[in-house]
N, CA, C and O of each residue as an XYZ file, in Angstrom:
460
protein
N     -11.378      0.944     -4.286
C     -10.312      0.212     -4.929
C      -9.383     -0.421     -3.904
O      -9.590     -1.549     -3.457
N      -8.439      0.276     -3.575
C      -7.309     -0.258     -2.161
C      -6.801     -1.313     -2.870
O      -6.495     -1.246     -4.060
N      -6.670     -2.585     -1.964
C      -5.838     -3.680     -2.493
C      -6.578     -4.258     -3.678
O      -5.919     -4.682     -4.628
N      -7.543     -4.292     -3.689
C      -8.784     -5.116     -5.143
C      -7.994     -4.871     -6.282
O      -7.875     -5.698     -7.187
N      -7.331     -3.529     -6.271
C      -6.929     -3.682     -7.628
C      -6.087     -4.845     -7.934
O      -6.060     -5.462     -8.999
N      -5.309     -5.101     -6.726
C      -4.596     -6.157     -7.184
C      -5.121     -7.138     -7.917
O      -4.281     -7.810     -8.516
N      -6.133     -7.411     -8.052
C      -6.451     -8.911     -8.851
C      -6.731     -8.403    -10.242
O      -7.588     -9.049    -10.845
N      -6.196     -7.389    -10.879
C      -6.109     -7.130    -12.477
C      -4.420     -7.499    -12.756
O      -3.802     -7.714    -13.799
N      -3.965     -7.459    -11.197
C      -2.449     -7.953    -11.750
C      -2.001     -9.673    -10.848
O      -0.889    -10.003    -10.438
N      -3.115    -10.359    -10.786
C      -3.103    -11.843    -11.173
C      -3.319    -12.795     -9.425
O      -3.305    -14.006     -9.205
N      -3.512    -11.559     -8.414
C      -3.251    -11.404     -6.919
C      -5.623    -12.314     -7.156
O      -6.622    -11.999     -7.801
N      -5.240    -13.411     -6.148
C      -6.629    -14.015     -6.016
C      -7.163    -13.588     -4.574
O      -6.484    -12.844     -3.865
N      -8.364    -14.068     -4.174
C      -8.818    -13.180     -2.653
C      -7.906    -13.535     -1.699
O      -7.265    -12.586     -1.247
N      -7.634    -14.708     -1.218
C      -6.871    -15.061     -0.711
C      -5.608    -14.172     -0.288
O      -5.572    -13.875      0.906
N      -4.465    -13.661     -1.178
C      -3.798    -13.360     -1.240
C      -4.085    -12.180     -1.169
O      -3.394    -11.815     -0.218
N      -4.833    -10.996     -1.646
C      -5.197     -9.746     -1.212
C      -5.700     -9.688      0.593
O      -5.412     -8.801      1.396
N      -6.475    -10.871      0.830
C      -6.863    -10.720      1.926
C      -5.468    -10.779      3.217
O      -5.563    -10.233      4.316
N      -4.699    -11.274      2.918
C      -3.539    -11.575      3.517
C      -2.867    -10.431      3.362
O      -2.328    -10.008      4.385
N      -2.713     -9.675      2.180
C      -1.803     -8.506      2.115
C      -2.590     -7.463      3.075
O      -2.088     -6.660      3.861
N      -4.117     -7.721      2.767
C      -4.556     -5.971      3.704
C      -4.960     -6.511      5.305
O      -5.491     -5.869      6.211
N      -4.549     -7.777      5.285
C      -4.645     -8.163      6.981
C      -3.270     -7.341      7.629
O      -3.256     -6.552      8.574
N      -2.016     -7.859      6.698
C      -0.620     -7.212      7.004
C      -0.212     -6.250      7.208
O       0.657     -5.940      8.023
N      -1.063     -5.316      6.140
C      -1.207     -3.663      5.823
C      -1.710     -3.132      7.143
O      -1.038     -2.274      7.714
N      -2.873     -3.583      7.694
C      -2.954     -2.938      8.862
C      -2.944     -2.927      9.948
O      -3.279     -2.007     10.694
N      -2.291     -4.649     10.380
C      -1.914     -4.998     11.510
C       0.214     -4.151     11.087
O       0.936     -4.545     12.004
N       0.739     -3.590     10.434
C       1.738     -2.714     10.598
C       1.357     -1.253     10.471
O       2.034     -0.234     10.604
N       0.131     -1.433     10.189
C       0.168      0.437     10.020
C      -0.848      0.612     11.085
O      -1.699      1.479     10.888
N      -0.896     -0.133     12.276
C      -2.196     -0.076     13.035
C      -3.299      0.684     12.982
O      -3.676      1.695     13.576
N      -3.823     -0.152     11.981
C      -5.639      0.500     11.909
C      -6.227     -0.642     12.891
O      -6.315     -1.842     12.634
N      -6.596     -0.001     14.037
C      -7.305     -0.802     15.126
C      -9.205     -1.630     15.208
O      -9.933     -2.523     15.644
N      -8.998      0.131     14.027
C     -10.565     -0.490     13.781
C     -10.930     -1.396     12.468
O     -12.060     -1.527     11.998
N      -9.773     -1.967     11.998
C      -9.659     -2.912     11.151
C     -10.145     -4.490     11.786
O      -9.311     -5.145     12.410
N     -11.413     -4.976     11.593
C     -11.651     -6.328     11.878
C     -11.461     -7.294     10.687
O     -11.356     -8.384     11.248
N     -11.384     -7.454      9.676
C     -11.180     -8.025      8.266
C     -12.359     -7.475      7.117
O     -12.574     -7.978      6.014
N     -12.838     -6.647      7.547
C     -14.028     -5.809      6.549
C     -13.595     -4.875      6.316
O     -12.974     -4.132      7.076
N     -13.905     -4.693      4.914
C     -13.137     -3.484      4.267
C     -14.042     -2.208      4.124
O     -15.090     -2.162      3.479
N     -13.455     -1.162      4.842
C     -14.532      0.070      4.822
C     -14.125      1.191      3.789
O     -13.208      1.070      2.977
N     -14.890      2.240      3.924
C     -14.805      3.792      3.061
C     -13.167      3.804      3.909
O     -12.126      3.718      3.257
N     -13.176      3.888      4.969
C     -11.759      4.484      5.555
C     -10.409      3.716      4.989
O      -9.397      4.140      4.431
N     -10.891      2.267      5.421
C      -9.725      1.389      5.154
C      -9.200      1.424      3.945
O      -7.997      1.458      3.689
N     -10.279      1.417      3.021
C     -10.069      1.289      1.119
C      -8.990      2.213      0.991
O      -7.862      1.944      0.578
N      -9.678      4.004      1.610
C      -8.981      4.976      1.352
C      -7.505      5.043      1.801
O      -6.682      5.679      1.144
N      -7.114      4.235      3.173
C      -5.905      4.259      3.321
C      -5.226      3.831      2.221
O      -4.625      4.432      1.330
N      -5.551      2.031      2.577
C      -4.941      1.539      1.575
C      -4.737      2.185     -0.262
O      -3.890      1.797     -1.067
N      -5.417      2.851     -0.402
C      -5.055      3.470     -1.760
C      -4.472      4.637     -1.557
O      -3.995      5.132     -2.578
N      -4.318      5.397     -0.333
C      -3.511      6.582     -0.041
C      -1.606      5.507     -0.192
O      -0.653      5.948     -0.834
N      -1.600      4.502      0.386
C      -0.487      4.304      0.258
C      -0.480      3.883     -0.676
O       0.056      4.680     -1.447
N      -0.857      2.785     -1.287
C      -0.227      2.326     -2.901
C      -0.011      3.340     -3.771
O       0.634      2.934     -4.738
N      -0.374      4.885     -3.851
C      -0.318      5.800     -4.598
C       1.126      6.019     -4.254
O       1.953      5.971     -5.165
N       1.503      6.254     -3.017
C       2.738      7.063     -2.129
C       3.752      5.831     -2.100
O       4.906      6.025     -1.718
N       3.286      4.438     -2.542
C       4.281      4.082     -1.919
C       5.534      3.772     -2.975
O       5.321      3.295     -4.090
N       6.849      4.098     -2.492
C       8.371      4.308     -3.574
C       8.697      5.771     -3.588
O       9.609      5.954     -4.395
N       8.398      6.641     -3.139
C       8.187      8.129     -3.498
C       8.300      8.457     -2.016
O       8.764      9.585     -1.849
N       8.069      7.934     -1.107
C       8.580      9.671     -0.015
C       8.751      8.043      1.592
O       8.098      7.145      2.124
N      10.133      8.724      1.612
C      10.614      7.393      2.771
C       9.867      8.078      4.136
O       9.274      9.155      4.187
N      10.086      7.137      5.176
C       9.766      7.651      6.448
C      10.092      8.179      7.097
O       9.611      8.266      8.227
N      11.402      8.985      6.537
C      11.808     10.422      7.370
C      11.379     11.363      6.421
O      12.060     12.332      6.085
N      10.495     11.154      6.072
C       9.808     12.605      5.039
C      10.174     12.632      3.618
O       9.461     12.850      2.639
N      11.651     12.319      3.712
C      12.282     12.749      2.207
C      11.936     11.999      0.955
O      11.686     10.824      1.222
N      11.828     12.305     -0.429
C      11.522     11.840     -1.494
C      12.768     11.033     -1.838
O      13.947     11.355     -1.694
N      12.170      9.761     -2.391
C      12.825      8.475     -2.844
C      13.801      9.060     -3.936
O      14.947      9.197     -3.506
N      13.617      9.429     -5.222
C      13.693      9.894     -6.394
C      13.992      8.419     -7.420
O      14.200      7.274     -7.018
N      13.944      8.783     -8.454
C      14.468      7.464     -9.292
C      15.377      7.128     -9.518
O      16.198      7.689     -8.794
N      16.068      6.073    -10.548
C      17.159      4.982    -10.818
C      17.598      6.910    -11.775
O      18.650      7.544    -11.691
N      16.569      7.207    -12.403
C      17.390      8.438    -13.239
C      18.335      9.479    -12.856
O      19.340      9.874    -13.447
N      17.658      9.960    -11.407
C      17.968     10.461    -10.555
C      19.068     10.304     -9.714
O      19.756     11.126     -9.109
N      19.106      8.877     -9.808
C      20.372      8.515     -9.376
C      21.821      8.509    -10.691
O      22.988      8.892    -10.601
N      21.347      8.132    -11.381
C      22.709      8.565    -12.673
C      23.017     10.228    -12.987
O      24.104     10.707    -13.312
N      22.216     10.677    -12.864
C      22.666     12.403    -12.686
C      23.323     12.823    -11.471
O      23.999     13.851    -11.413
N      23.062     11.748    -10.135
C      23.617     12.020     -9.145
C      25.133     11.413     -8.779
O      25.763     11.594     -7.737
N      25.628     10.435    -10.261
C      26.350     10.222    -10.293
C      27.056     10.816    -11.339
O      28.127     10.255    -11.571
N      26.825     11.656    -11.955
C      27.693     12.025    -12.504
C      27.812     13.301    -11.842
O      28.936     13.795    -11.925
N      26.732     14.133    -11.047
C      27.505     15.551    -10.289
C      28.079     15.007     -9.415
O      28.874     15.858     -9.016
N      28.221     14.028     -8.773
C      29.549     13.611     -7.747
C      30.655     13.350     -8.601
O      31.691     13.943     -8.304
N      30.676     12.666     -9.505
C      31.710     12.371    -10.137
C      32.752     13.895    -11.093
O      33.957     14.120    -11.211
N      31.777     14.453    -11.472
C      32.256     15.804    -12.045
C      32.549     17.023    -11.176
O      33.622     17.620    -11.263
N      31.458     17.427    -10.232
C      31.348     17.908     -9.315
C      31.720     17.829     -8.044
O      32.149     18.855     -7.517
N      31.654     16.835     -7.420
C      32.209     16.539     -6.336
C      31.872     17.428     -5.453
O      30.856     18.121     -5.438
N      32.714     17.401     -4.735
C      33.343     18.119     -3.262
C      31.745     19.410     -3.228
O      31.142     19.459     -2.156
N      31.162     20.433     -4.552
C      30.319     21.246     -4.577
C      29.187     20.837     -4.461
O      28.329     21.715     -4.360
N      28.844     19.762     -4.435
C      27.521     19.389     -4.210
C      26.859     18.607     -2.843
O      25.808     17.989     -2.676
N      28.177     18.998     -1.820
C      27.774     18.222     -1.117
C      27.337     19.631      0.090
O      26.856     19.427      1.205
N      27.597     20.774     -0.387
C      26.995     21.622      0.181
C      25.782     22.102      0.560
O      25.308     22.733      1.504
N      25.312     21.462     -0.776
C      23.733     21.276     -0.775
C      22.899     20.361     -0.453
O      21.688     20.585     -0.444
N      23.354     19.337     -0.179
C      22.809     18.043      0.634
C      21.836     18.553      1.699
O      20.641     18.383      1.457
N      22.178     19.155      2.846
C      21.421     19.469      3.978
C      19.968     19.937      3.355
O      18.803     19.560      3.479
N      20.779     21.131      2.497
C      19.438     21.858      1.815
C      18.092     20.671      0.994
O      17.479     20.744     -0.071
N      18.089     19.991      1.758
C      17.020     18.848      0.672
C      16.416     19.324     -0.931
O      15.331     19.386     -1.509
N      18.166     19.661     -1.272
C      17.728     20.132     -3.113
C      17.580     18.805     -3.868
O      17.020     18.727     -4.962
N      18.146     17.715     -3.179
C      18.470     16.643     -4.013
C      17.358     15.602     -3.086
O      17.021     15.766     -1.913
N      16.933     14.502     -4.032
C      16.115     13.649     -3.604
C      17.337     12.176     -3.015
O      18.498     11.890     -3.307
N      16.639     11.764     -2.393
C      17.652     10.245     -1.642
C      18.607      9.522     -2.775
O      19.835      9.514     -2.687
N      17.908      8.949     -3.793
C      18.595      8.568     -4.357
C      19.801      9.487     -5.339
O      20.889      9.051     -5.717
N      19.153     11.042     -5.634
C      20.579     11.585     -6.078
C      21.840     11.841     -5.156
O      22.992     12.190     -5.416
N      21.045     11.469     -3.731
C      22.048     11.666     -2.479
C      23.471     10.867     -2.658
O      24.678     11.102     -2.596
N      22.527      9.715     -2.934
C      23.195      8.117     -3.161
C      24.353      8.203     -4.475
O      25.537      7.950     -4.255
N      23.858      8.591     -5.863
C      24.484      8.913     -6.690
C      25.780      9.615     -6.768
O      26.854      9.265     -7.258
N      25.314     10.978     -6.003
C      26.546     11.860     -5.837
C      27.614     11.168     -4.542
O      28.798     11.484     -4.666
N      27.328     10.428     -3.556
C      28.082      9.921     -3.055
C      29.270      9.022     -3.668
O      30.493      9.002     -3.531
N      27.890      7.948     -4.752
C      29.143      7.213     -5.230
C      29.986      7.837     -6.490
O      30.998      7.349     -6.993
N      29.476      8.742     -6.776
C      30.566      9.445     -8.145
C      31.838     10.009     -7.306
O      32.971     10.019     -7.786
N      31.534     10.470     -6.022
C      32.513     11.019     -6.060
C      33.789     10.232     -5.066
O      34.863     10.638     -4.622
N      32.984      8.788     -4.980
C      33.702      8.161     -4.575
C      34.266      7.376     -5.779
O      35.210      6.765     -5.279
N      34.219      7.092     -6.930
C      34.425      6.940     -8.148
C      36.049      7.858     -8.458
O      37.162      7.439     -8.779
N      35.657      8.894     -8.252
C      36.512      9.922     -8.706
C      37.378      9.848     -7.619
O      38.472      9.815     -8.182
N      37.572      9.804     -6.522
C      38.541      9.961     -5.632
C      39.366      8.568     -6.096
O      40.571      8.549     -6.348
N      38.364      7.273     -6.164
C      39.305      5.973     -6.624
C      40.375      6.064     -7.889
O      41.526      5.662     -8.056
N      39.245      6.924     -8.839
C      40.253      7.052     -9.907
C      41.282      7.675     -9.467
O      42.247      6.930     -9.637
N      41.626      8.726     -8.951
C      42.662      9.912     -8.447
C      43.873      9.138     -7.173
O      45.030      9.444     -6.883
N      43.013      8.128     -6.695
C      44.493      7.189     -6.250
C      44.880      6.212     -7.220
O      46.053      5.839     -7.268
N      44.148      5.832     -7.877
C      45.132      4.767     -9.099
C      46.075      5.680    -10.001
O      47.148      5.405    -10.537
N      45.151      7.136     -9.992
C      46.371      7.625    -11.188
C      47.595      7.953    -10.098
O      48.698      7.830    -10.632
N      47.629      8.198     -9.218
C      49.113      8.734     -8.078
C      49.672      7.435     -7.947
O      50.902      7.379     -7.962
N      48.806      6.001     -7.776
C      50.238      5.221     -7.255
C      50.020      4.500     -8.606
O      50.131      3.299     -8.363
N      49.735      4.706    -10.042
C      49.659      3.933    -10.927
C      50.742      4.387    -12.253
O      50.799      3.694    -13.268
């Protein structure tokens, strides 16, 4: 499979051929000449499976959902959840979430003092 699948979602040779030239002149597969092998296929479908889901420092992406729960334990929670950050309990984007809730909440908490 690898990039081929693309052409059920409207991608012609051309344009696949260009994407898995790209694919592995950045992910250096050396033994990539423009023929597609058992190995190459398999990369390439090892990443399209992985790819959105785990960044390049290891950690998991998480979702847009993930991120609204992470905004509301920053926002409710705050200051307690950031204890657990190190502990990789939370995925990137609830990282993101709880950052901005509780930057949310601190904004609110100066409008109500000088408001």
């Amino acid at each position: 499979l690898g990039f081929d699948r693309l052409q059920e979602s409207g991608f012609n040779e051309e344009e696949i051929r260009d994407i898995r030239t790209q694919f592995h002149r950045l992910h250096g597969s050396a033994a990539f000449d423009g023929e597609t092998t058992e190995q190459t296929t398999a990369m390439e479908e090892q990443w399209m499976e992985s790819t959105g889901e785990i960044l390049p420092d290891g950690l998991m992406q998480g979702t847009y959902k993930e991120m609204m729960w992470g905004l509301l334990l920053g926002f409710f929670l705050g200051i307690l959840c950031v204890f657990w950050f190190r502990e990789s309990v939370f995925t990137r984007r609830h990282q993101m979430g709880i950052v901005a809730g509780m930057l949310i909440n601190i904004s609110f908490g100066v409008l109500h003092v000088y408001h």
